[in-house]
N, C-alpha and C positions, 0 to 999 in steps of 0.2 A: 237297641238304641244306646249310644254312649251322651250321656248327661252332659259329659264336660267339653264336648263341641256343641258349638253356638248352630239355632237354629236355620234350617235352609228354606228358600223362599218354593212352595211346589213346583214353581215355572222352571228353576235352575234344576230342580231334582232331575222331574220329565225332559228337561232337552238333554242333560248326561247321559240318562240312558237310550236317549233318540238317539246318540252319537255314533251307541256301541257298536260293532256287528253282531251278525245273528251267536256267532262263536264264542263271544266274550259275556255275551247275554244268558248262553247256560250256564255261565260261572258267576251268577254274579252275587246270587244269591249267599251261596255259600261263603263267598269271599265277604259279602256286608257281616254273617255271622262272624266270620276272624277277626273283624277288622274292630267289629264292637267291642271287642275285648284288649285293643291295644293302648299302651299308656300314650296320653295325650301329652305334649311337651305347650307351657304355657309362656307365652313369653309378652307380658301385657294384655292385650286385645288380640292376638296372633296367636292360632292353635296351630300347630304341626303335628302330624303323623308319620309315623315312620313305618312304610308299609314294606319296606326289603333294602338291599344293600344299596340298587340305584336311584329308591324313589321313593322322595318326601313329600307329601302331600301338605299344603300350606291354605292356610282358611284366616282372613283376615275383612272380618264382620264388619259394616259399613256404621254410622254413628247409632242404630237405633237396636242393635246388637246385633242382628243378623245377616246372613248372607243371602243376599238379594240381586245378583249380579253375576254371572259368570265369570268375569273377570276378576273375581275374588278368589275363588275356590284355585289354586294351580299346584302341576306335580311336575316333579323335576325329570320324572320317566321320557324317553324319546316319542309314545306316542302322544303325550297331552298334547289337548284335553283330551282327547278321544281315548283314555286308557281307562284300562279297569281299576286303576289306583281311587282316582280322582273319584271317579263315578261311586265307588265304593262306600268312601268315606263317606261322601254326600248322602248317600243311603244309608250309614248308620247315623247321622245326623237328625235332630229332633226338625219335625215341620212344622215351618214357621205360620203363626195366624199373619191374613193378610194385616192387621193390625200391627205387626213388626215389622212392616215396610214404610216406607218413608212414602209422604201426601199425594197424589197426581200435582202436576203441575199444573199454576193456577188454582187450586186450594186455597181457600185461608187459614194459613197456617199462623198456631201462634207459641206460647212456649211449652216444652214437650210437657205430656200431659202424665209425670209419674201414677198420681193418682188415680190413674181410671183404670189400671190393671196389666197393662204390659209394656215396655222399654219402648223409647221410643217414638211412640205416639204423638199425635200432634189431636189439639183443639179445634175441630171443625164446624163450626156452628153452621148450621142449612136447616133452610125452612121446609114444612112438609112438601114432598109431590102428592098432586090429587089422585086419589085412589083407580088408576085406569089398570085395562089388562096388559102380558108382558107383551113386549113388542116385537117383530119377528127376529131379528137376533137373538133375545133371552132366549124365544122357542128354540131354536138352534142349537145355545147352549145347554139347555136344558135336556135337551134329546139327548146331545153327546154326552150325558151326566148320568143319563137313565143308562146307557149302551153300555157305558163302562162301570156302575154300578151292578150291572145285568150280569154283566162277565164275572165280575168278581165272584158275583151270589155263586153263579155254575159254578169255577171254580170251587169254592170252598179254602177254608182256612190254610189248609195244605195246596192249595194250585196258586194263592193270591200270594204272589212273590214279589220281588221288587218290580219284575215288567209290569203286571198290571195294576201294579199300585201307582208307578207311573203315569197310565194310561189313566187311572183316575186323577192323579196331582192336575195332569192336562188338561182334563175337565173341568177340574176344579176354578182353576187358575183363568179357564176361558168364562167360567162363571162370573165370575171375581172381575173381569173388563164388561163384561153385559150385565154387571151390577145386581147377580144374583145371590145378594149374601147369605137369606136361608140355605141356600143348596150346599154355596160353597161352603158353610161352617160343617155342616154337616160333612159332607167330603173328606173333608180334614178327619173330624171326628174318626170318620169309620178308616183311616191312613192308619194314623195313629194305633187304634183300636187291633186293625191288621197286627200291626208289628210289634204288640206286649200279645196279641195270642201267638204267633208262630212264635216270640221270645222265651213262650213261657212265665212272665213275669209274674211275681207272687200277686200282684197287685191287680193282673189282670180277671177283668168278669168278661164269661160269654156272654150274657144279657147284654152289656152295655154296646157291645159288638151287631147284637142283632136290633137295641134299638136305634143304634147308627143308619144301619141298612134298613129302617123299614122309614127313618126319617128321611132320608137322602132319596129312596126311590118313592115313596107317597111324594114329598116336594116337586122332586123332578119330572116325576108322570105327568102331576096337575097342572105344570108348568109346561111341557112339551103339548099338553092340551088345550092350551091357551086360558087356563082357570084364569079368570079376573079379581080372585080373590088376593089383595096385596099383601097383605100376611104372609104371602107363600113368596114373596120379594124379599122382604124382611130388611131390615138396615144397617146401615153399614156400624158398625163399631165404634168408629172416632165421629160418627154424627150427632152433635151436639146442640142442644135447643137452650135456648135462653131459660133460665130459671128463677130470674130478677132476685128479690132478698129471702133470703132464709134465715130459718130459726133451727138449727139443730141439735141432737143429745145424744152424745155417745150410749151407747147398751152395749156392747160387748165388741172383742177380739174373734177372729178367726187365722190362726194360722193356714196359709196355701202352699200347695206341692204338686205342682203340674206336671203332667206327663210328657211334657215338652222341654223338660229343664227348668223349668222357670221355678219360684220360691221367693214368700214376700208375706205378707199381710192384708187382710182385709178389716178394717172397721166398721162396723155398721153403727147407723147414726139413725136417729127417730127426728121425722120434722114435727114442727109443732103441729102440724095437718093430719097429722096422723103417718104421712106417705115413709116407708121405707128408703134411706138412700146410704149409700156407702161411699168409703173414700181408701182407697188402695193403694199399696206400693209392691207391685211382683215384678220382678224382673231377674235375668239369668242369674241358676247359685243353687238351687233343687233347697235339700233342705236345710243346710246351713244360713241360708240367705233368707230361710221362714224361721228361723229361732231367732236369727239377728235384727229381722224386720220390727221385731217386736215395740222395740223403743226409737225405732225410726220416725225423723223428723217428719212430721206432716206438711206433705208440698201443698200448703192454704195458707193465704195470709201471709203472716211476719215470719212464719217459720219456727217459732218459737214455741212451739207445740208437738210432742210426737204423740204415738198412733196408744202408747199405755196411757196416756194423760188425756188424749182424746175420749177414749173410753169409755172415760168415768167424768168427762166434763163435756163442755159442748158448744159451739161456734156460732159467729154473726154474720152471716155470709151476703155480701152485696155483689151484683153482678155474676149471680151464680151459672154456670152451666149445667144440663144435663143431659148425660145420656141415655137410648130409650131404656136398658135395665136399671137406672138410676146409681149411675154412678157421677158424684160429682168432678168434675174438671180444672184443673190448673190453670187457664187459660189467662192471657198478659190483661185483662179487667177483672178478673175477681178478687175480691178484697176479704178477707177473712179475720174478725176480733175472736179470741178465745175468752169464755166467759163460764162461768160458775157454771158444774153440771146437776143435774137434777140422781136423786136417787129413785130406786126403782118403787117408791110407794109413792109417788108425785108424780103430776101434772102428766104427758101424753106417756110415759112408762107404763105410771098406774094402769092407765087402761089397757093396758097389753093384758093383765091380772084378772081383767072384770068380767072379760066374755067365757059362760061354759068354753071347754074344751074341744066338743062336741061342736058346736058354733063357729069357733076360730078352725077347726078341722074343716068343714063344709066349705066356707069359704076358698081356702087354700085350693080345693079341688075343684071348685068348681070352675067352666072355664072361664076364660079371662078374655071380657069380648074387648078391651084396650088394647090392641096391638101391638103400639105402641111401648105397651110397659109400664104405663105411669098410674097407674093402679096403685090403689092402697094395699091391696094384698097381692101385686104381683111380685114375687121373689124375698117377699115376706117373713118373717120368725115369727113365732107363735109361743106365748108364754103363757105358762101354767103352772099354779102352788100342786105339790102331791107331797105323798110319801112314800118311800121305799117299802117292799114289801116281799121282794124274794130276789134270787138271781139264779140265771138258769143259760149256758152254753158264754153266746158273747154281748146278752143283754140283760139289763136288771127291769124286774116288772115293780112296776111304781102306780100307785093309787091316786086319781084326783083328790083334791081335796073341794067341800062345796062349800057356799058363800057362808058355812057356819061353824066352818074349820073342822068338821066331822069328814070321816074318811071315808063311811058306810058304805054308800051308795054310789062313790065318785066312778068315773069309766078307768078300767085299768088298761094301762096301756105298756109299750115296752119302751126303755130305754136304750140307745148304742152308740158305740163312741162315733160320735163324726168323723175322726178321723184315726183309725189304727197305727200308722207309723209309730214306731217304737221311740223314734227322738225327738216327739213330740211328747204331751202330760196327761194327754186322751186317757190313754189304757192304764196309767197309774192312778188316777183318779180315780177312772170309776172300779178299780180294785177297793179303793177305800169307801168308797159309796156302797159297793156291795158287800163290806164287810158289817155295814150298820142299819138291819132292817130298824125300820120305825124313825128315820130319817126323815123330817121334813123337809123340804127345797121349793123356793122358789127355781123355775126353772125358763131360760130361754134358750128355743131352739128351733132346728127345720125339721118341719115334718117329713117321712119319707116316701111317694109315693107307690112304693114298690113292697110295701111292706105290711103287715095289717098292724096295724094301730102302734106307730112304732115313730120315734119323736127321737131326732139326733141332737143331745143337748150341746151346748156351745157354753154356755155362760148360767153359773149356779148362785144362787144368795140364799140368806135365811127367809124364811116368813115371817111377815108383820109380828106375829104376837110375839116372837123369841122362843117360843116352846119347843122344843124337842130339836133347835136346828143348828144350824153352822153359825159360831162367832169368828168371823175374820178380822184381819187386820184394819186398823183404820184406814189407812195407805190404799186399801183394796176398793173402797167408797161402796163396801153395800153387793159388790160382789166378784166372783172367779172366774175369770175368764179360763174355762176348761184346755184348751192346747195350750194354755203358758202358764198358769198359778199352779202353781205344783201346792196341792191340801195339803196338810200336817196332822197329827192327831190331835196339836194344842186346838184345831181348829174345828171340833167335832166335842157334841158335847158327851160327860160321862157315858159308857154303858147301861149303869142303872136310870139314866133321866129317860131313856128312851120308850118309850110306850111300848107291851106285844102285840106285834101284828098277826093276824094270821094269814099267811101266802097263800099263792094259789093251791088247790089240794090237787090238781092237775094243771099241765100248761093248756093257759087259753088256745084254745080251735085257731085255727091259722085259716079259715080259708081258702085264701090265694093257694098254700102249699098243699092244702086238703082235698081240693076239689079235683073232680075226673080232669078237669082241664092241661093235668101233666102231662095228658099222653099228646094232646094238640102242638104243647110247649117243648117236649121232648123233639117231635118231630120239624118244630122251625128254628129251635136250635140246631140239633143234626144236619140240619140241612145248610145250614153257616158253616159250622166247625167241619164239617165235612165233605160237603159241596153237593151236587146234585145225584151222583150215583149213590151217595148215603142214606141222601132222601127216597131212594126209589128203593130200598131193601125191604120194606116192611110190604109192597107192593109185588114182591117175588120171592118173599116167604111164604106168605100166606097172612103175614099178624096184622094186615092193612081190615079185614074183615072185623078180626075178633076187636080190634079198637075201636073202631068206627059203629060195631056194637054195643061194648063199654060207655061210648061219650052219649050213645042214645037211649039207653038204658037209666044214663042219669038225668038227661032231660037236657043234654047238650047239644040238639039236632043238629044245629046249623055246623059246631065244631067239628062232628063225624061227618058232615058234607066236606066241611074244608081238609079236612085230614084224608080222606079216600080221594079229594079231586089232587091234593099236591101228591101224594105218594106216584097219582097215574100219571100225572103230567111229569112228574121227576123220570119216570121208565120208559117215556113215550123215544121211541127213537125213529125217525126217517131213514129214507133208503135212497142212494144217489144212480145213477142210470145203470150200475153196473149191479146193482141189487144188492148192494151193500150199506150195511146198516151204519147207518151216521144220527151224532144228537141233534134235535132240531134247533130250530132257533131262540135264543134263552129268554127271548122277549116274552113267550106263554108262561115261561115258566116263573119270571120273575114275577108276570101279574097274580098268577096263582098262590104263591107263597107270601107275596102282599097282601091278599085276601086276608089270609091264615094268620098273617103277623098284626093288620090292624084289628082283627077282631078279637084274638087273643089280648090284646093290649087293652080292649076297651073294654072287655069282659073282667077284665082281673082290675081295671080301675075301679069298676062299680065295685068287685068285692069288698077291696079297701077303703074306698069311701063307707060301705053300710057297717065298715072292723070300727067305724069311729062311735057307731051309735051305740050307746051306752048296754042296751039290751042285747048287741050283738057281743061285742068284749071284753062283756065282763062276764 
């Protein structure tokens, strides 16, 4: 993927490659890899590529940054559109969320909504639909969601080239008119996801790959079965609900860097309610466009606010919008006073401080019967006093601290940077963090679900009493927003002030990474990165046995079911009239390695939930 072309809508991707012939279709792949790598010529809002002596490819993004029209994209070659220039480009091109398309007509649209997270946008306020099942179009779409989902899987990482990434955009995209937004996000997801693994990209995880594919094909199964469960619909993006007056308080910065090009800022804001809401600025720029975001004006109110002074202050919002993950909206009635902010030992902050860790952990995981989002703890940060107490690979292990400021007994948990990019202040921070065991911190951050007891901070301050912690600047209001406040050593106190801790004398038990459960995980990854003949190796060596022994040995029965049924299903090959062996149809086999992937998923959830209770991780 090249960053400095403007995203493509999936409907334009899939019909360029619909264009091609079957001839131009084995090339095309290889030519998206050349083409990523070509300098981009910028001329305003106007990308050009120069893809050979007769043929410039021209991309000239519509108001809301992206290319959402065919009639945008054009090459000066004699076959366009139908050549492999154009189509090319458009494949090394980031894909675009349906959010970076411009409203259906007839919409109410109002002024673009910077704040809710990407270019563009428009403020849609719509009142609930009553919770019915999908209606036979959705099923429709859905099916052809599952079909080309299913393809993918069989392929594997090495077969999912540009054609059948297409063939899912299409899907996606048919999603997206029969108003099935869980699927389609998902779809996108696992596009994307395709094209940083066959890239290589440092950035890239296989996990995230296979929780793409197991969300898109659970969604779209249930949904081709006509489940009534609306959740599995999910809502559109720029769906916006009346929010009437708010009371908000800035808590911290987050720098964003999307895999999409995009780069900007997040703020998160505390209402007086307790509820969790944010107010964003991302739009196309990668990471230059997330360091600059930082003191970007906040589109609220008079304007006379940005997103560093938000932070640490906090707003009177009448006529508020929101959307269902609670971001607030821009839209031509909302009226915004900036007003004195609270620090984090007062009023709705405080209490962020007062719940065990343990408590605020539980909650986070558990599920979220609100659908809609507006949950107090949905998409939540969780804050917690600890102290530093060792560092070990790419996280520091940090002790709670309890209501008596004793570290004793507290749950020790891991810390990791939120976000690694290097031109971000993530990874220099907590260098100096982990230069100073016996560090106190107030701490606010996401928890990780994927991880055993492992808390991604965002934003650090001292603790109430002063003792042993960080003095910052006044300018800073009480605390560091971790990807932009670059620490200092004036800002840590002596060496000698600091108390001995004693760290761990071993790394705490992982769990998740400890348990038989690898050999289940190994094989529904392979079976991604891979595709289905990878998955059927262990089935025609013989090590399908000895594992499926291993998982029931440890008391994983149902795992070594699911691992001995994908390895047979992965091998199982039919025979067509001439008594020639052909693969069957991928439909078994997706359902079987769905089996394998949501139980694995819910297995290794529980783990981490029991990594939070104090008796387990510490």
């Amino acid at each position: 993927m090249n960053s400095e072309l403007p995203p493509v809508a999936p409907e334009v991707v899939a019909a360029a490659v619909e264009q091609l012939t079957s001839r131009l279709r084995k090339k095309l792949d290889a030519t998206i890899e050349t083409y990523s790598t070509l300098p981009v010529i910028i001329d305003g809002t106007v990308r050009r590529v120069r893809c050979g002596e007769d043929a410039e490819v021209t991309l000239t993004p519509g108001p809301s940054g992206a290319i959402t029209d065919a009639a945008q994209a054009e090459c000066s070659c004699l076959l366009a559109p139908r050549c492999l220039h154009r189509t090319a480009v458009l494949g090394a091109a980031p894909v675009a969320d349906a959010a970076d398309e411009p409203p259906e007509s007839g919409a109410e649209a109002a002024e673009p909504d910077v704040g809710a997270g990407e270019p563009g946008a428009q403020d849609t306020v719509e009142a609930a639909a009553p919770p019915t099942g999908p209606t036979a179009v959705q099923v429709t779409a859905a099916a052809g969601l599952w079909a080309a989902a299913a393809a993918v899987l069989a392929a594997g990482v090495p077969g999912a080239g540009a054609v059948p990434q297409a063939e899912l955009l299409r899907a996606a995209h048919t999603a997206r008119l029969a108003g099935l937004h869980r699927a389609e996000a998902a779809a996108l997801r696992v596009v994307r996801a395709l094209r940083a693994a066959r890239a290589r990209h440092d950035g890239h995880r296989l996990s995230e790959l296979v929780a793409g594919l197991r969300e898109l094909l659970l969604t779209s199964g249930l949904l081709a079965a006509s489940d009534p469960d609306p959740s599995l619909v999910g809502t559109a993006r720029r769906s916006y609900r009346p929010g009437g007056s708010l009371k908000v308080h800035g808590v911290c910065r987050e720098p964003v860097i999307s895999a999409t090009g995009y780069g900007g800022v997040v703020t998160h804001v505390l209402a007086d309610d307790g509820r969790w809401l944010s107010v964003s600025d991302v739009k196309p720029g990668g990471t230059a466009r997330a360091r600059g975001a930082a003191t970007a004006t906040v589109a609220l109110g008079s304007g006379s606010l940005d997103h560093a002074q938000l932070s640490r202050g906090g707003l009177l919002i009448s006529g508020a919008t929101l959307s269902p993950d609670g971001r607030l909206g821009a839209g031509k009635g909302v009226r915004a006073t900036p007003v004195a902010g609270l620090s984090w030992t007062s009023g709705p902050l405080a209490r962020l401080f007062a719940r065990p860790l343990a408590q605020a952990a539980a909650a986070q995981l558990a599920p979220n019967d609100d659908q809609e989002g507006f949950g107090a703890e949905a998409g939540g940060l969780i804050g917690c006093d600890v102290i530093v107490v060792g560092a070990a690979e790419d996280h520091l292990f940090a002790r709670e601290l309890t209501a008596d400021g004793s570290d004793g007994e507290g749950l020790l948990i891991r810390l990791v940077p939120a976000n690694g990019h290097p031109e971000l202040a993530h990874a220099a921070n907590f260098r100096k963090l982990a230069a100073r065991p016996g560090l106190r911190l107030r701490v606010v951050g996401r928890l990780d679900p994927d991880r055993a007891a492992t808390l991604r901070p965002l934003a650090v301050g001292p603790v109430p009493d002063g003792a042993a912690t960080l003095a910052l600047p006044p300018e800073w209001a009480g605390h560091a927003d971790l990807g932009y406040d670059r620490l200092e050593g004036a800002h840590f106190p002596p060496a000698g002030e600091l108390p001995s801790v004693a760290g761990p004398a071993a790394l705490p038990p992982d769990p998740v990474a400890e348990a038989p459960l690898w050999r289940l995980r190994r094989l529904v990854e392979v079976a991604v990165s891979g595709g289905r003949r990878a998955a059927a190796e262990p089935a025609r060596d013989g090590d399908r046995a000895s594992g499926a022994a291993a998982l029931r040995r440890s008391g994983f029965r149902t795992a070594a079911d699911l691992a001995a049924a994908l390895a047979a299903e992965a091998d199982r090959r039919g025979r067509d009239v001439f008594g020639r062996t052909q693969e069957t149809d991928p439909d078994g086999y997706a359902r079987v390695w769905l089996s394998a992937a949501v139980y694995l998923s819910g297995t290794e959830r529980a783990l981490v939930e029991a990594t939070w209770q104090p008796s387990v991780a510490a």
